[in-house]
KOLMAR-726694 format. One record per residue: x, y, z of N, C-alpha, C, O, CB in turn. Coordinates in pm, whole numbers, padded with zeros to 5 digits. Glycine has a CB too. Layout:
BEGIN
<<X Y Z> <X Y Z> <X Y Z> <X Y Z> <X Y Z>>,
...
END
This chain:
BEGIN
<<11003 08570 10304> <11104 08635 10224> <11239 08633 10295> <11344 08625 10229> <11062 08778 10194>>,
<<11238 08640 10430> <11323 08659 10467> <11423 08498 10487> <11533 08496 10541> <11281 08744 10567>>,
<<11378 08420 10449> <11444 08281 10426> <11545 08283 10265> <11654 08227 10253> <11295 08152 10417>>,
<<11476 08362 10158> <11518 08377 10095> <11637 08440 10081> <11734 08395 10020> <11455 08392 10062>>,
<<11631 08565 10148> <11726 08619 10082> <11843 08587 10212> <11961 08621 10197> <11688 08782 10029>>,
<<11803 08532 10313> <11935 08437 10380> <11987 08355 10301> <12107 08362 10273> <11906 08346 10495>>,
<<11890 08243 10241> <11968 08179 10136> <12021 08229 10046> <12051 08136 09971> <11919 08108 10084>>,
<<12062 08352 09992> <12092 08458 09862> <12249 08484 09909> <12353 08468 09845> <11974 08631 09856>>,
<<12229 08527 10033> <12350 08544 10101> <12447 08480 10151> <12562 08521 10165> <12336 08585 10169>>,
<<12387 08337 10190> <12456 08229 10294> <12481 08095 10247> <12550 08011 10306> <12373 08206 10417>>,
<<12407 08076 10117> <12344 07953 10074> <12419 07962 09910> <12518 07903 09867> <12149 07956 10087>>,
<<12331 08056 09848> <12328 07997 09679> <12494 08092 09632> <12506 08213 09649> <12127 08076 09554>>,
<<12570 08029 09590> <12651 08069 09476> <12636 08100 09397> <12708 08197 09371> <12703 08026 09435>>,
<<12506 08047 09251> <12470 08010 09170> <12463 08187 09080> <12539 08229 08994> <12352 07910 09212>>,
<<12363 08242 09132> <12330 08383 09109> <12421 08495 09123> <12470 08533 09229> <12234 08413 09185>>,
<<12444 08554 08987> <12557 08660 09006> <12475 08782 09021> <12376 08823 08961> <12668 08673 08877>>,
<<12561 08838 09140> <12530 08957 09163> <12640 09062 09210> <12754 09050 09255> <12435 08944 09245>>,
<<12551 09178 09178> <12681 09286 09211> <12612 09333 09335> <12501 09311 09383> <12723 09428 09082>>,
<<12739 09423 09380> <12787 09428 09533> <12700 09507 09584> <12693 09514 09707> <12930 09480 09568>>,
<<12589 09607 09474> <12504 09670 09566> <12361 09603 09570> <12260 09655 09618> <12495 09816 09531>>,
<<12370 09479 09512> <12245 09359 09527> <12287 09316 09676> <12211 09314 09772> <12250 09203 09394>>,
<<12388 09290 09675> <12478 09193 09829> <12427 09291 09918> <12321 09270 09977> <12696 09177 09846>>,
<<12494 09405 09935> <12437 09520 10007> <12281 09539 10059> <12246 09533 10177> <12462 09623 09920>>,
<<12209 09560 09964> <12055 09575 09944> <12025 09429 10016> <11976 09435 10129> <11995 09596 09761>>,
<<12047 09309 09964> <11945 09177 10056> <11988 09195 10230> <11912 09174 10324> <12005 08966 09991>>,
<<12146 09243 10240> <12211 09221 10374> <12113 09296 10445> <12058 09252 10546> <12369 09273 10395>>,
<<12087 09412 10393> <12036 09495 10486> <11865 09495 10477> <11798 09577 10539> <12104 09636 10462>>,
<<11822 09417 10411> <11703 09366 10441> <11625 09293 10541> <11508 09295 10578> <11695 09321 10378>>,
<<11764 09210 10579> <11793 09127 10719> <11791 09230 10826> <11761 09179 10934> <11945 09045 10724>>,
<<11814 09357 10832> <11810 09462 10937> <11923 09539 10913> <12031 09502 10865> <11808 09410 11080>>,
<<11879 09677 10961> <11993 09783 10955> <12118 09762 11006> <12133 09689 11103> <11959 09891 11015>>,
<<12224 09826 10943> <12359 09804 11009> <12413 09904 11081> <12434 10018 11040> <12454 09772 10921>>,
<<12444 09845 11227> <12500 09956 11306> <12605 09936 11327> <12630 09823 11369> <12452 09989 11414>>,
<<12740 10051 11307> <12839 10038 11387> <12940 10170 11423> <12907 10288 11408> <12904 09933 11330>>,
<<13039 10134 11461> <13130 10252 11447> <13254 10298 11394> <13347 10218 11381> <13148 10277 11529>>,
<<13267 10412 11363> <13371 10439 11277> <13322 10507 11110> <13214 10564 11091> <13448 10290 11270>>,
<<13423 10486 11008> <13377 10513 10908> <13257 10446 10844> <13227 10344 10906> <13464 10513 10848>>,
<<13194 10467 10757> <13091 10416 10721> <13132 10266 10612> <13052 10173 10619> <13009 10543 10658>>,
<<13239 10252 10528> <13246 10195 10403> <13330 10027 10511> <13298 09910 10488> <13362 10319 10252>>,
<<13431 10070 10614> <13487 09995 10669> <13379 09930 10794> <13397 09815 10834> <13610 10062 10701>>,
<<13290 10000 10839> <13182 09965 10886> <13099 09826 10818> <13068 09712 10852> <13113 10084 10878>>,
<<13087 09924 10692> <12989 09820 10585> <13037 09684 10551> <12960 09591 10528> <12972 09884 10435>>,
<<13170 09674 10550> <13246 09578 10475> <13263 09451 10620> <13259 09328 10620> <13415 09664 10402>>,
<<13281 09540 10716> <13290 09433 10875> <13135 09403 10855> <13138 09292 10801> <13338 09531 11075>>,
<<13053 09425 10863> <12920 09402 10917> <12863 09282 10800> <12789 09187 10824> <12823 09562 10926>>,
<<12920 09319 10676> <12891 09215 10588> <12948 09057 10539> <12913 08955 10480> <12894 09279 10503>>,
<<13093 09135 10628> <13157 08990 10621> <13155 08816 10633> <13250 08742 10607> <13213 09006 10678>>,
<<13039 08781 10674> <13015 08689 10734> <12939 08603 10625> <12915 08484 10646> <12954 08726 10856>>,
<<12895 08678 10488> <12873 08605 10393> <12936 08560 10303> <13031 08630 10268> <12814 08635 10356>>,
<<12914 08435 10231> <12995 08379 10160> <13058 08469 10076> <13178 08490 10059> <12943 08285 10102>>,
<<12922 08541 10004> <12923 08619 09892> <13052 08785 09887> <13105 08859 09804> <12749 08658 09890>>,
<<13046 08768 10013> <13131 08887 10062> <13256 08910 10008> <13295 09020 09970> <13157 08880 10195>>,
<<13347 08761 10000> <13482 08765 09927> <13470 08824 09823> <13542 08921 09801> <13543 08648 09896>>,
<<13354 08771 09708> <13363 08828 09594> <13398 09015 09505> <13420 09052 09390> <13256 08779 09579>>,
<<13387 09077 09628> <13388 09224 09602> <13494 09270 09699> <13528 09227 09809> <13242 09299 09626>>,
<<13541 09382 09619> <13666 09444 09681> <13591 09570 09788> <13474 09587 09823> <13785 09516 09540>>,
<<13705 09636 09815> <13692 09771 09847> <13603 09899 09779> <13531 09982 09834> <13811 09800 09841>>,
<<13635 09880 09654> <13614 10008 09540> <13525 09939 09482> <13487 10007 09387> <13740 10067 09432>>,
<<13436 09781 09485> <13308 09824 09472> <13237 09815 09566> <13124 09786 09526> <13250 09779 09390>>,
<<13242 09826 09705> <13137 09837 09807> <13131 10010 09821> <13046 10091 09859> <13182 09744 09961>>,
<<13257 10017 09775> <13223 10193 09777> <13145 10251 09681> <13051 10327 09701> <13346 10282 09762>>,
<<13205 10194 09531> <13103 10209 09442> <12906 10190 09492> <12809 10264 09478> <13156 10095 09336>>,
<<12928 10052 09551> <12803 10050 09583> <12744 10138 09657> <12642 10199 09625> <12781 09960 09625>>,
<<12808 10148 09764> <12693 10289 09880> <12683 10358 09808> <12562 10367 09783> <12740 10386 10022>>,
<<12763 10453 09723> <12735 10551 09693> <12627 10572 09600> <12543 10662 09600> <12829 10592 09668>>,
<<12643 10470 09518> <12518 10416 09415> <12393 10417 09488> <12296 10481 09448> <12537 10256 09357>>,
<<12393 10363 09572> <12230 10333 09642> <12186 10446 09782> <12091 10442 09859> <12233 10142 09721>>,
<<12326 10565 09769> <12266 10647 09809> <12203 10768 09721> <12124 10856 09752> <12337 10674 09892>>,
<<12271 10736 09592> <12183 10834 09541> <12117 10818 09472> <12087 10917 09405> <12212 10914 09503>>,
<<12065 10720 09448> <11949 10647 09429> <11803 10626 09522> <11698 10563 09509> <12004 10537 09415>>,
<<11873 10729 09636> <11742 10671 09763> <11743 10579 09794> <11654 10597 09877> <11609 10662 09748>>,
<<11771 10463 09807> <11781 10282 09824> <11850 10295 09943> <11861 10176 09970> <11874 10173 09696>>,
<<11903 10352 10029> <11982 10361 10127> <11973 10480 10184> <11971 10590 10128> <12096 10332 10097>>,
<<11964 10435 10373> <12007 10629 10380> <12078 10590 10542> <12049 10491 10610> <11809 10798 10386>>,
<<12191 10712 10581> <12319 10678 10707> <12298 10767 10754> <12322 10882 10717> <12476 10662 10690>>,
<<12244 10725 10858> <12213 10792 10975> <12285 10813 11076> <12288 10705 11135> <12131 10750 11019>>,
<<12380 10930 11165> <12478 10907 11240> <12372 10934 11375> <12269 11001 11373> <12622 11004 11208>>,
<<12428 10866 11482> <12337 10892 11591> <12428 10941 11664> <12538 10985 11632> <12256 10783 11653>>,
<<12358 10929 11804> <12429 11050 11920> <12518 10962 11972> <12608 11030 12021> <12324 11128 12057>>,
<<12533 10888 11981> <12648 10766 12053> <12816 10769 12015> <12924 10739 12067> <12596 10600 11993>>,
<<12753 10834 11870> <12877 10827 11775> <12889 10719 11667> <12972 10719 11576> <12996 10809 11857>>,
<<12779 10613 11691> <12760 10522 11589> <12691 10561 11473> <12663 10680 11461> <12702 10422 11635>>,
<<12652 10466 11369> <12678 10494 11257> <12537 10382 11175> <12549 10260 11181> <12856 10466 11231>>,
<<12415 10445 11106> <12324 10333 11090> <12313 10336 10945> <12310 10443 10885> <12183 10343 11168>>,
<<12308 10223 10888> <12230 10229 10768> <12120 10174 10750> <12105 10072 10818> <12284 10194 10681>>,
<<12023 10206 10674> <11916 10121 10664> <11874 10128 10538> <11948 10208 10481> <11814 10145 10752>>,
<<11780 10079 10454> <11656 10089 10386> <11584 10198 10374> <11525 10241 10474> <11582 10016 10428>>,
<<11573 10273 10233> <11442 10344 10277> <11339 10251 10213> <11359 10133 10183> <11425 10509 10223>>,
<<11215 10325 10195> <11103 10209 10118> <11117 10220 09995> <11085 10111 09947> <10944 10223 10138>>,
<<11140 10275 09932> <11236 10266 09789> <11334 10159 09775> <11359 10117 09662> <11326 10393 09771>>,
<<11393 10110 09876> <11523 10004 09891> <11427 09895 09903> <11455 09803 09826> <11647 10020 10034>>,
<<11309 09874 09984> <11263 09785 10034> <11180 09714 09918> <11144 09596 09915> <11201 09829 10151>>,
<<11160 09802 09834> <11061 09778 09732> <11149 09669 09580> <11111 09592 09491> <11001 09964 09681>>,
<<11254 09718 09620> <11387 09658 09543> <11415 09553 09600> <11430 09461 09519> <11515 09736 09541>>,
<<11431 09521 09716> <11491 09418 09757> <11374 09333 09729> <11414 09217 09742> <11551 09423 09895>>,
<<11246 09333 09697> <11127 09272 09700> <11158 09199 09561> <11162 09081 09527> <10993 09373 09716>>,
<<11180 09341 09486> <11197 09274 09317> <11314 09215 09322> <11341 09180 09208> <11204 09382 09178>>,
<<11410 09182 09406> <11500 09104 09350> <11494 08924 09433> <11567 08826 09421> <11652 09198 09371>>,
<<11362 08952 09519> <11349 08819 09551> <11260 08741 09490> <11252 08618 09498> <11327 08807 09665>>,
<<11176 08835 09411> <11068 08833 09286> <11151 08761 09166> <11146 08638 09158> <11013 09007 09232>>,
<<11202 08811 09105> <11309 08788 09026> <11375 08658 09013> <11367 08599 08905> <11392 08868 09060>>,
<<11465 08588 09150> <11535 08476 09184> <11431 08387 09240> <11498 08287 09266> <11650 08504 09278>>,
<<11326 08365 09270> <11180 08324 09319> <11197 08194 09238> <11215 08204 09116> <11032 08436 09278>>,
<<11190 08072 09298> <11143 07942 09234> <11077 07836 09378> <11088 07852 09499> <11300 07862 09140>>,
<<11020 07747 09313> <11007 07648 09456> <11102 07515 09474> <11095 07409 09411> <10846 07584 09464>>,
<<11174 07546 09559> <11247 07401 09601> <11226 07234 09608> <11126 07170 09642> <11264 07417 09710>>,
<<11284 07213 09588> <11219 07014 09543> <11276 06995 09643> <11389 07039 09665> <11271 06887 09391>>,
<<11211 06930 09717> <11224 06821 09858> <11313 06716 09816> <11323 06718 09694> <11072 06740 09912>>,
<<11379 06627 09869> <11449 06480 09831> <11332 06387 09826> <11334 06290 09750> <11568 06419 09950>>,
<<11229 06414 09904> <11117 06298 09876> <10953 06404 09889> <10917 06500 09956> <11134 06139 10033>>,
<<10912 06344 09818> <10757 06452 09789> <10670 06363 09885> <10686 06243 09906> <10669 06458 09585>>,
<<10560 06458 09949> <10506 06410 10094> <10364 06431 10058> <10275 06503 10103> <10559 06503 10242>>,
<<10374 06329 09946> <10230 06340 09847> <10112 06397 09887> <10002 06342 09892> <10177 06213 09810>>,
<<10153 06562 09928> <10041 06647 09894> <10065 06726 09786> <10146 06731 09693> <10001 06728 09997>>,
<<09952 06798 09834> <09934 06858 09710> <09908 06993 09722> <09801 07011 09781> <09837 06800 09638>>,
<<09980 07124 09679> <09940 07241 09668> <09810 07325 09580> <09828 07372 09468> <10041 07274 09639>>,
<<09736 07330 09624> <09622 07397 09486> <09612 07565 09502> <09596 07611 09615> <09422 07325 09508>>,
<<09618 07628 09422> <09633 07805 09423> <09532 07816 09361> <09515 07774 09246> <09760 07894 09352>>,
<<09412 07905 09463> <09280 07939 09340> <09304 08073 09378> <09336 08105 09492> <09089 07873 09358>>,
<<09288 08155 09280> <09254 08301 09303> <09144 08308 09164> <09112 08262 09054> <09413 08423 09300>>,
<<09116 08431 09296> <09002 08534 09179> <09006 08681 09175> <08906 08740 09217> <08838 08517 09216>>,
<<09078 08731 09143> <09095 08850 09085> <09039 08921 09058> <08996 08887 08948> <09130 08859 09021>>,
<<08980 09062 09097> <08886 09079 08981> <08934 09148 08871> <09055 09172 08878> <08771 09146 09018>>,
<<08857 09199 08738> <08928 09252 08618> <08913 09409 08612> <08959 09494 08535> <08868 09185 08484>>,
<<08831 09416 08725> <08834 09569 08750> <08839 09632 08878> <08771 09586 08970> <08729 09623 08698>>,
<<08933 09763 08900> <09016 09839 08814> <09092 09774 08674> <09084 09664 08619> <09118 09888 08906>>,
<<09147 09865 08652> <09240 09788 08533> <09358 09747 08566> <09424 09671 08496> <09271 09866 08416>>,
<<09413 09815 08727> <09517 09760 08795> <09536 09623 08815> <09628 09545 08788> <09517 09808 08899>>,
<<09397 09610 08883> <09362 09452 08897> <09413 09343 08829> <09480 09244 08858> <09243 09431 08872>>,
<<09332 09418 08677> <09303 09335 08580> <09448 09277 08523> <09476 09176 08459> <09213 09411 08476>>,
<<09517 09374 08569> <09721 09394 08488> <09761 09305 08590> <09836 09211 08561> <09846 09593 08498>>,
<<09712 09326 08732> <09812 09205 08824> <09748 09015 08821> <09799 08912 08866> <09801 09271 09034>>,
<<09608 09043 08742> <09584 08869 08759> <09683 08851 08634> <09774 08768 08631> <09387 08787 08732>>,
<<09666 08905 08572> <09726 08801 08393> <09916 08837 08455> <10013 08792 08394> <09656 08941 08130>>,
<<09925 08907 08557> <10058 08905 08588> <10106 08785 08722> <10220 08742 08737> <10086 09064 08626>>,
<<10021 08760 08781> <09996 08642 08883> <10022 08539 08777> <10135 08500 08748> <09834 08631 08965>>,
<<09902 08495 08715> <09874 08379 08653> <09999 08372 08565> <10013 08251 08545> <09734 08377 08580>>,
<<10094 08435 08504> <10262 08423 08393> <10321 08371 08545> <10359 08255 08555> <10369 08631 08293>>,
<<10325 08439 08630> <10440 08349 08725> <10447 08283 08812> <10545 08251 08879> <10511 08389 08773>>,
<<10277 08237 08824> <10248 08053 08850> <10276 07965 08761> <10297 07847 08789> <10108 08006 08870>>,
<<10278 08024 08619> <10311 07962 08535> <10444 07910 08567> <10475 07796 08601> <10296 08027 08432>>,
<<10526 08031 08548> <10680 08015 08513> <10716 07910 08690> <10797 07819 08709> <10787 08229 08488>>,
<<10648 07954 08759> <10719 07850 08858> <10687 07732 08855> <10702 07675 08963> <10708 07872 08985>>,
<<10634 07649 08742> <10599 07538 08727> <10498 07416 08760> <10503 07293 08757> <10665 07526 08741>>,
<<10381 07540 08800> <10233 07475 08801> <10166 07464 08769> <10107 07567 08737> <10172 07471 08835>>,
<<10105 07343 08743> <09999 07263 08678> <09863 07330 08681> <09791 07346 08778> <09987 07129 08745>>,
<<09838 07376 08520> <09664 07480 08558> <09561 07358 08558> <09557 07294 08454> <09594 07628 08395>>,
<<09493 07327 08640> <09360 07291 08657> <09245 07328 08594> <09167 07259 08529> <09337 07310 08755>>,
<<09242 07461 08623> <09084 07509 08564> <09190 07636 08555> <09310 07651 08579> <08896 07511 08682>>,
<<09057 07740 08498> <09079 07902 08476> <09224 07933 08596> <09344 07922 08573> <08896 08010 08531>>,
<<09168 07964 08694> <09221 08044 08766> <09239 07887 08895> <09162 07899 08990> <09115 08207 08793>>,
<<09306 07791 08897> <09298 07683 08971> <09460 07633 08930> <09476 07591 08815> <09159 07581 08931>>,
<<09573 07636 09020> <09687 07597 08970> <09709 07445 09116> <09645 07419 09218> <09817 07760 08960>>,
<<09845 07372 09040> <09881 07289 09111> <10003 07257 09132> <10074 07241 09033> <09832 07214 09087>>,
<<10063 07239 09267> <10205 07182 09270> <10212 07081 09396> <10135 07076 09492> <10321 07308 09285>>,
<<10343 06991 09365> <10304 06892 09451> <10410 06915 09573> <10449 06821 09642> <10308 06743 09378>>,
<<10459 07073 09596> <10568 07044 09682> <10550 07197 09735> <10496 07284 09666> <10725 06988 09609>>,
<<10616 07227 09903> <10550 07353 09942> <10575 07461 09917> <10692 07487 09944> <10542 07371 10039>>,
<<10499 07573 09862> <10510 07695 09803> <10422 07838 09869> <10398 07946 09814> <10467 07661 09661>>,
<<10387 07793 10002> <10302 07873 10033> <10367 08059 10052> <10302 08162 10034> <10243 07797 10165>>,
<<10519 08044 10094> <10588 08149 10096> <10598 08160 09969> <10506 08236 09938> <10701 08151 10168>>,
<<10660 08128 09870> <10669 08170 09744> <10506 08247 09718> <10494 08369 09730> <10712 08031 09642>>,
<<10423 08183 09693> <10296 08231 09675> <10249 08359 09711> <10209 08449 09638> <10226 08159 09726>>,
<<10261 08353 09852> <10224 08456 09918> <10341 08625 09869> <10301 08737 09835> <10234 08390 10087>>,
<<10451 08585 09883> <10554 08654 09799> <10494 08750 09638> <10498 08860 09583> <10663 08515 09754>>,
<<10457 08651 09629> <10399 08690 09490> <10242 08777 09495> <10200 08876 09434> <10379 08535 09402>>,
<<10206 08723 09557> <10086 08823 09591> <10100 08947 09643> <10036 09049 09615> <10006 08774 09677>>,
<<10204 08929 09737> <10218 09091 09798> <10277 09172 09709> <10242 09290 09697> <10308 09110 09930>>,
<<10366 09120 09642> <10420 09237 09528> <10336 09275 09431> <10349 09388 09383> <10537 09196 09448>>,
<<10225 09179 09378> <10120 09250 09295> <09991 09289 09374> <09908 09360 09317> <10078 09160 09176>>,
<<09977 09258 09466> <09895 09316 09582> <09776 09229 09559> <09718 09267 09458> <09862 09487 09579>>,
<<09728 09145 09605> <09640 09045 09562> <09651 08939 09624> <09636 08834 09562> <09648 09017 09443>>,
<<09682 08936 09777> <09694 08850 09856> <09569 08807 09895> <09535 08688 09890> <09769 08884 09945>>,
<<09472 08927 09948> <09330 08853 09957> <09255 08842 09894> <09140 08865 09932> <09263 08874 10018>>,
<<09290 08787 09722> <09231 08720 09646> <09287 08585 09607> <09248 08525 09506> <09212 08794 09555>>,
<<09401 08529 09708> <09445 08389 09665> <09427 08319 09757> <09434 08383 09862> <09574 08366 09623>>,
<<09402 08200 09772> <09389 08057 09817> <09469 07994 09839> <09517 07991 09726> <09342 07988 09759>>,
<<09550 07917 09912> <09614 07806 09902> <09529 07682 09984> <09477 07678 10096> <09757 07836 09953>>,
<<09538 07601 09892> <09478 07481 09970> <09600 07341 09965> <09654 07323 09856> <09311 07435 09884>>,
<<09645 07234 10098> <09698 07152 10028> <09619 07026 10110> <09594 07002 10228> <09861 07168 10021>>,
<<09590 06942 09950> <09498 06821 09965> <09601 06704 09984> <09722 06725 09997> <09394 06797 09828>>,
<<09557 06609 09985> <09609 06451 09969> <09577 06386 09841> <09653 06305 09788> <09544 06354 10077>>,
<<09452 06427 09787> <09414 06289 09712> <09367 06430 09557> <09343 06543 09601> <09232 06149 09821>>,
<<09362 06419 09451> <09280 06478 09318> <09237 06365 09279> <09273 06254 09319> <09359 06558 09195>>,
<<09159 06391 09198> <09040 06299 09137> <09081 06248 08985> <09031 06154 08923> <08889 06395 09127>>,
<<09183 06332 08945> <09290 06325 08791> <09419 06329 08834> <09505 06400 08782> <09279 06462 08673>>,
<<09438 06247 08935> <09623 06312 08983> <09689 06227 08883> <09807 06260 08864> <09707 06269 09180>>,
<<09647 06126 08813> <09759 06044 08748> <09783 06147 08663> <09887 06197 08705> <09729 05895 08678>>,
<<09753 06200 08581> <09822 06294 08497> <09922 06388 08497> <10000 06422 08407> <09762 06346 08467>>,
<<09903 06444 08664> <09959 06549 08705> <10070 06507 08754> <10178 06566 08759> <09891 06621 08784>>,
<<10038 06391 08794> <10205 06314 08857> <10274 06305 08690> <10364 06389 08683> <10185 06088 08961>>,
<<10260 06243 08584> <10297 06233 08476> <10363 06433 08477> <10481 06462 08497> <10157 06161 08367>>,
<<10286 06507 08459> <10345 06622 08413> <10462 06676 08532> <10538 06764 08490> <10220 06730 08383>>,
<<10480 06639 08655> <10588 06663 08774> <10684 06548 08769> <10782 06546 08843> <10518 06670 08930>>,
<<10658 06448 08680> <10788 06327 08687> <10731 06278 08857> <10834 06250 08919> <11011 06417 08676>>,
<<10643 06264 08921> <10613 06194 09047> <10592 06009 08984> <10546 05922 09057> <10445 06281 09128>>,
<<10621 05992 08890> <10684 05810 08907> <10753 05710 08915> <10701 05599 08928> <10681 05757 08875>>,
END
């Protein structure tokens, strides 16, 4: 995850976000310490991302204040005279859904003809369970893998962080698999459905 949301910060343009999303991934990367006021604090400590120009003054203020009272944040002054912010697990749980959210798998410039296979088995009870496989299985879907069998997905490029990502937020990590092969026994098809010709 934490590749991600470096790239969120350092990397992608693409994704609009407001200043207390910027806020929330920065400090996912680790708490911010410094000294002085808190908002001029925030704004030095964040500077270093691209994304940073995009927001003024009056909304990083907007933002703290937002995500402090929201619980998503909490400033801690210590004995030094410095100044911390961090995460609470309420924040952490957010920053999860918003890497959930922006979550896709990256295409290589050249595919290194393996092969990803995702088996899980789930079970259907509790009913919790039962709500996070059919919620697994929509966003293997949506990230663009090939179903095999029931519960048997495929991609030809690496997703094991994405995967795993996804499991921890529906909690069902030690019911998934990743396997990556070389050879399937039907790959011509599957290359047909990934454009691999």
């Amino acid at each position: 995850m934490r590749e991600k949301i470096e790239y969120f910060l350092y990397e992608d343009d693409s994704l609009a976000a407001t200043s207390a999303k910027f806020l929330l991934m920065t400090l996912a990367l680790g708490g911010i310490v410094f000294a002085g006021a808190v908002l001029p604090g925030i704004m030095k400590a964040t500077a270093g991302s691209r994304r940073f120009r995009r927001y003024d003054k009056k909304q990083f203020k907007s933002a703290v204040n937002n995500l402090k009272r929201r619980k998503l944040i909490e400033i801690v002054a210590e004995k030094d005279g410095h100044v911390r912010v961090n995460l609470t697990n309420e924040g952490i749980k957010r920053v999860r859904e918003f890497a959930f959210d922006s979550l896709s798998i990256p295409k290589p410039k050249k595919w290194d003809r393996k092969w990803r296979v995702v088996i899980f088995d789930v079970p259907t009870r509790p009913k919790k369970l039962n709500i996070a496989r059919a919620a697994l299985r929509e966003k293997i879907k949506e990230l663009g893998f090939h179903k095999l069998q029931h519960s048997v997905w495929v991609h030809p490029y690496p997703c094991e962080d994405e995967i795993l990502l996804v499991g921890e937020i529906f909690e069902v990590t030690k019911y998934i698999e990743i396997l990556t092969v070389e050879k399937l026994l039907h790959e011509a098809k599957i290359k047909t459905f990934f454009n691999l010709y």
